[in-house]
N, C-alpha and C positions, 0 to 999 in steps of 0.2 A: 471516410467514416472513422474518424478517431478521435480516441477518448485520451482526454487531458488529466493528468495525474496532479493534486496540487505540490506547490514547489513548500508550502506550511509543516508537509506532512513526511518528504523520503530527501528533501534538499538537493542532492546528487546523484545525477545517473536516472535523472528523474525520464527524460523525454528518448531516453534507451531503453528504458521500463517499457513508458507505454508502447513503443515500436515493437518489442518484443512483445509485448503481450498480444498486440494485434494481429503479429505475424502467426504467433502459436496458436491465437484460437481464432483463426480464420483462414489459414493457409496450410494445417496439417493434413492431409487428406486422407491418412486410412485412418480416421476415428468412423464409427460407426455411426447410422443415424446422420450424416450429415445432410443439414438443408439445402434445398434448391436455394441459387443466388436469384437474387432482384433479379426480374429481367430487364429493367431499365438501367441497370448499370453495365449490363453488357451490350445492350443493341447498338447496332451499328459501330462498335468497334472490332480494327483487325487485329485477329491476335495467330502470332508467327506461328505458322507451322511448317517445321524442319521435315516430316515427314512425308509432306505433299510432294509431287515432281517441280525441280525448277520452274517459276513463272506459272505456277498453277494460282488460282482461285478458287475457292469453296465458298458458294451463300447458300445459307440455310433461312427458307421462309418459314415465319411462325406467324399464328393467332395468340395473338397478347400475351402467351406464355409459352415456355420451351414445353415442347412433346405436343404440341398442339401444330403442324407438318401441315404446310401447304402445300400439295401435288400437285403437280402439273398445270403451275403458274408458270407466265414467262419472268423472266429477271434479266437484266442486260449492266452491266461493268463499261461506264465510262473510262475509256482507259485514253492518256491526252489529249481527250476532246473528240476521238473516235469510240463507237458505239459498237460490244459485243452482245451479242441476244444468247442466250439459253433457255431452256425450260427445266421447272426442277421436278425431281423425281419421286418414287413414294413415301420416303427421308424427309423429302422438304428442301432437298438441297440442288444445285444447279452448280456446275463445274466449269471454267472459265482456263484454258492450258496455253501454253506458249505464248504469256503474256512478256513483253519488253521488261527487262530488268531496268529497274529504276525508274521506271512511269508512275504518273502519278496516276491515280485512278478512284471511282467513290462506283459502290453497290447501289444501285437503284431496282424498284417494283412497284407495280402501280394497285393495292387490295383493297375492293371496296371504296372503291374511291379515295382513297386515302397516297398519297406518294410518300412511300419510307425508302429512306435514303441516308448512306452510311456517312462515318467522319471519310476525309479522305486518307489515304495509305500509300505507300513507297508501293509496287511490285518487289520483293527481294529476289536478289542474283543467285541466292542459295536457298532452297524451300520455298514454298508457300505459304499464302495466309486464308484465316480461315473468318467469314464476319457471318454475321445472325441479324437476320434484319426483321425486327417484329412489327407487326402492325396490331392497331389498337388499343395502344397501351395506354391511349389518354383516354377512351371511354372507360376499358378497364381503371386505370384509378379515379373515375367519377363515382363509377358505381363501387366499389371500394369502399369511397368515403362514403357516400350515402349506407353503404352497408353500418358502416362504423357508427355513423351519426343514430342510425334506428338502435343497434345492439347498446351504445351508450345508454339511448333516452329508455330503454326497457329495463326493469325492475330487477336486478339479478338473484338467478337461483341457486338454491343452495347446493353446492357440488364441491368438487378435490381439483386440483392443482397440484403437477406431479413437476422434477424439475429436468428439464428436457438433455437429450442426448451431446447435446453443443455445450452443457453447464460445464467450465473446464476451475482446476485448481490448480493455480501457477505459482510458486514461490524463486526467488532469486535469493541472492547474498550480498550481505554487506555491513562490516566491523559487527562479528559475532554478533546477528542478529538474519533472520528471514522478514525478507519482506511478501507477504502474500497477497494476492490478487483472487478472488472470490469473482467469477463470473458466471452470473444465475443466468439462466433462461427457465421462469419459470410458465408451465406449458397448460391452458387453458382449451381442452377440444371441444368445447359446448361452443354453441354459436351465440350466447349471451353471457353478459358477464355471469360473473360467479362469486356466492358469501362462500366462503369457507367455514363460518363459524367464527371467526378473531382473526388476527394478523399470523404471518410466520415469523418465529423468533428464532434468532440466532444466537446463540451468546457463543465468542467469538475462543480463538482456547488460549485458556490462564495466561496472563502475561503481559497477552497483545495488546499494542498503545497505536498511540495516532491514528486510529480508523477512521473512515471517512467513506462518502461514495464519489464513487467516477463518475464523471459528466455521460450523461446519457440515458443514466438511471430509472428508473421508474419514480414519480414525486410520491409516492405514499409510500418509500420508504425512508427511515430517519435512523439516524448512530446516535445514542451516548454511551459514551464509553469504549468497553466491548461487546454491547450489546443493539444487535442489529433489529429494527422492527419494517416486518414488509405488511402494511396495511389494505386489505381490500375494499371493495371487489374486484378482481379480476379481471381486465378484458380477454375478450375471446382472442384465441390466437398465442402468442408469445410474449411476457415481459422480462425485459432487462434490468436487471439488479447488479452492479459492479462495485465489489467492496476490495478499497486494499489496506494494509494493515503491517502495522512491524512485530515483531515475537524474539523479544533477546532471546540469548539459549549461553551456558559455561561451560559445555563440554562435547565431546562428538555424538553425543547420542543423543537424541529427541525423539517425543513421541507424541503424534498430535491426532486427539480422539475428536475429530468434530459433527458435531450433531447435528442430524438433517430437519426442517422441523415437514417437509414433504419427500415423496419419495423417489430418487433419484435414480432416472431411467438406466442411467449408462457413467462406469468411473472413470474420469480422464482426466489425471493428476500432472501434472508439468511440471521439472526440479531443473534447475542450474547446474551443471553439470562442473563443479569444483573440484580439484585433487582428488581425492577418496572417496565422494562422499556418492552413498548409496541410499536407495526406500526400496521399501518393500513393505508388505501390508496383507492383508487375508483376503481382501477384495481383488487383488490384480489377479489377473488371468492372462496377460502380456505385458512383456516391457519392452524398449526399444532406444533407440539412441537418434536425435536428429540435430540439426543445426542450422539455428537462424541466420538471413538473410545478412547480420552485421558479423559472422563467424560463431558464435557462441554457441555452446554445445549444449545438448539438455537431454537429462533424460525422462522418456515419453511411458507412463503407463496405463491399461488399458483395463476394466474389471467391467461385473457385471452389476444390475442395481443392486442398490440399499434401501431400505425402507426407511419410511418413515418414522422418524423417533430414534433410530439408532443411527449411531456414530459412526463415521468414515474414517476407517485408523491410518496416517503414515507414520513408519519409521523409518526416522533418520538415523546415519550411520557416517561415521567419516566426516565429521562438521568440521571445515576451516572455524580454528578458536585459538585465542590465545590463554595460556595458561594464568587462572589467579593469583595462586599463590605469592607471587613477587611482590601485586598490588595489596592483598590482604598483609603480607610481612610489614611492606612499609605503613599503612594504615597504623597496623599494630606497633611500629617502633615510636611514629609520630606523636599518636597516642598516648606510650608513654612517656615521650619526653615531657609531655603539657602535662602529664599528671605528675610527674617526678618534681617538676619546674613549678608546677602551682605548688607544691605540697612545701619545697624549701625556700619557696617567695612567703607562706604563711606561716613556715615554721619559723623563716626569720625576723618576720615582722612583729612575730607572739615573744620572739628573744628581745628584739628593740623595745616595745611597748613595756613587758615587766622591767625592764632598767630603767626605763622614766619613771613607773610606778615607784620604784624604791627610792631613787632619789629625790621624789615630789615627796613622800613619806620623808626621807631625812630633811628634807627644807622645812618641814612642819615641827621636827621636832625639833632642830636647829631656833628657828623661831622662839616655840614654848619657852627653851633653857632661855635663848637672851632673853624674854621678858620676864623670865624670873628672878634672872641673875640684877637686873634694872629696878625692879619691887626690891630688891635685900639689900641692893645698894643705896635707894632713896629713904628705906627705912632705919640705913643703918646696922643690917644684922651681919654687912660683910666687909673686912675690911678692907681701904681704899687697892694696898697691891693686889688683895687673890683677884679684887672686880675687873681691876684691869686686864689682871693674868690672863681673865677665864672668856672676857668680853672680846679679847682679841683673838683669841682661839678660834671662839664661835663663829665673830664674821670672817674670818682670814675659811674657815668650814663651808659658813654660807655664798661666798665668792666662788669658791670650788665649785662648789652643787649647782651655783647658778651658769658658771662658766657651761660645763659639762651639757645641763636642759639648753642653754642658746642651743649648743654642739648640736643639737639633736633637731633644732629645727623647731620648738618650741618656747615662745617667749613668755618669762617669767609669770607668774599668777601672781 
């Protein structure tokens, strides 16, 4: 039973995530409200118990579900091809003792006609093991689903959807940001589905990017943005809703008000347990400390409900962050160098541009005087030396001027 994280959304530390999360909201055991497991996940396996006597066995017989005690059935322990008999007792259970260490052996009973029969198991040399052998568990999820199929095809009524005692709030860390994990269970006890009125919305708190839902989800619900929509009706029973999401943060403090849009039986918030870093909140009524299966530390707290419409406050304290300032400094150096550097790239270019202006201005007026001086000559008002004088002046001037405009990258008009 596990839920896949996409790798679009957290990149790294992605399939430590989901481990972790699976581990905390399915393996914590004093949250309050916790559900009964499947019982087909457990039947017919052994599971060690250190507490038993050396070579002991423990079967426990049920009817399709745990608390449901078969008395005073027989049950016999195949143990390497020889046959132990017992009868179990008003428990349901049948005790099997100075079994061979390291034998192989499988729980058999015969209910209803039906033969259930466990995986097979080691005897261990140190403790006992203890197995649940249920019968009926295929009629039960026949009628089940025929249950399922009727509650579908009928008309759902209008009723509340509260979000059940399992709903847990998990966040981790990584490069000054949380990543949070939203896992609904929300709780339908009508035996038909249910309108609520419209969908439950979530709008997820300021910030938060990449949301998305985890595999497993309920399909009526959908993400844009930070904005969660869970659309009904309801089925009766339990749905799952798994949101996870990133939230930057710049500094050790954070505070995150998130709003319920149902009302939440029971609070049980899960935090990463980093350096310093503490919550606390007006809802808890316990906190505690534990440590997942991969080592990792967390701290666990426990409150009472919140209603619906009002927000579930944590605060944060003690955030792993790295300080801005150095990055806004350079920002702000970089910044002005490009404005400093544009400003004496256009100042210089407005210096070069008016010195062409003036010299295209003297080429014109250079021009005007030689053809004036050309008209006073062909007419005679000037005599042959000043014309020469004055003729060679002007182009030996206009040489210059056009010398200088090439200079500049500019060929002559």
């Amino acid at each position: 039973m596990m839920f896949q994280v996409p790798r679009s959304v957290f990149h790294v530390r992605v399939q430590r995530s989901a481990f972790t999360v699976l581990v905390l909201a399915f393996a914590v055991q004093a949250f309050p409200q916790v559900a009964m497991p499947d019982p087909s996940q457990i039947a017919g396996r052994a599971i060690p118990a250190p507490e038993l006597p050396n070579g002991t066995v423990s079967v426990r017989l049920v009817r399709e579900q745990l608390g449901n005690n078969i008395a005073g059935h027989d049950v016999k322990v195949m143990v390497s091809g020889a046959a132990r008999a017992a009868r179990t007792d008003e428990s349901g259970r049948a005790m099997f003792a100075d079994l061979p260490a390291d034998a192989q052996a499988t729980a058999e009973a015969d209910v209803d006609g039906e033969h259930v029969v466990s995986m097979p198991f080691s005897v261990p040399a140190q403790g006992g093991i203890r197995v649940i052998l249920i019968s009926g568990l295929k009629n039960a999820a026949e009628r089940r689903k025929k249950e399922e199929a009727a509650a579908a095809a009928a008309p759902p009524t209008k009723g509340v959807v509260v979000l059940g005692g399992d709903t847990r709030f998990i966040f981790e860390f990584q490069d000054d940001a949380l990543r949070g994990f939203y896992l609904l269970d929300i709780v339908n006890t009508a035996r038909t589905r249910v309108d609520t009125g419209g969908p439950l919305i979530i709008d997820l708190p300021t910030g938060a990017g990449g949301a998305t839902l985890l595999e497993g989800s309920f399909p009526g619900a959908t993400v844009r943005g930070d904005h969660v929509t869970i659309a009904g009706p309801f089925p009766a029973g339990t749905t799952s809703v798994q949101i996870g999401f990133t939230l930057p943060y710049s500094s050790s403090e954070l505070t995150i008000a998130q709003k319920l849009p149902a009302t939440l039986q029971s609070t049980n918030v899960i935090v990463e347990k980093v350096g310093q870093v503490q919550i606390a909140s007006p809802q808890f009524t316990s906190h505690r400390e534990i440590t997942a299966e991969d080592g990792t530390p967390f701290s666990v707290a426990n409150g009472g409900s919140v209603a619906a419409g009002q927000p579930l406050t944590v605060q944060f304290s003690g955030l792993p962050h790295h300080s801005t300032w150095p990055r806004n400094l350079a920002l702000a150096l970089a910044a002005l160098i490009i404005v400093g550097g544009a400003w004496l790239a256009f100042d210089g270019r407005t210096d070069v541009e008016e010195q062409r202006r003036r010299l295209q201005a003297r080429r014109d007026t250079l021009y005007a005087e030689l053809v004036k001086i050309e008209e006073q000559h062909r007419s005679g008002r000037i005599d042959a030396g000043r014309y020469h004088s004055k003729r060679h002046h002007l182009v030996t001037e206009l040489e210059r001027v056009y010398g200088e405009l090439d200079g500049g990258g500019e060929a002559a008009a």
